[in-house]
Residue, then its C-alpha position, 0 to 999 in steps of 0.5 A: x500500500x501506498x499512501x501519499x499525501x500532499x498538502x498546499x497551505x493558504x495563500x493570502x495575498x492583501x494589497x490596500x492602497x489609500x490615497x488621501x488629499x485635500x477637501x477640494x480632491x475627493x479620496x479614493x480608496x482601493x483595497x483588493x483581497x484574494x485568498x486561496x483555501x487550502x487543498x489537501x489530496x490523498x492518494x492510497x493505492 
């Protein structure tokens, strides 16, 4: 029997940009957030 096992952590990838100026400019925020779960696959032959 052979058993195998792979397992691949969670990846988080954060970016936030702020952007803040004077009153007369109007603010802009972006924030992006990607996240990957974390896979697990086992093999038994």
């Amino acid at each position: 029997m052979i058993l195998k096992t792979y397992l691949h952590k969670a990846t988080t990838v954060t970016t936030a940009t702020t952007t803040t100026t004077t009153a007369a400019t109007p603010t802009t925020t972006t924030t992006t957030t990607s996240t990957t779960s974390t896979t697990s696959t086992t093999n038994t032959t």
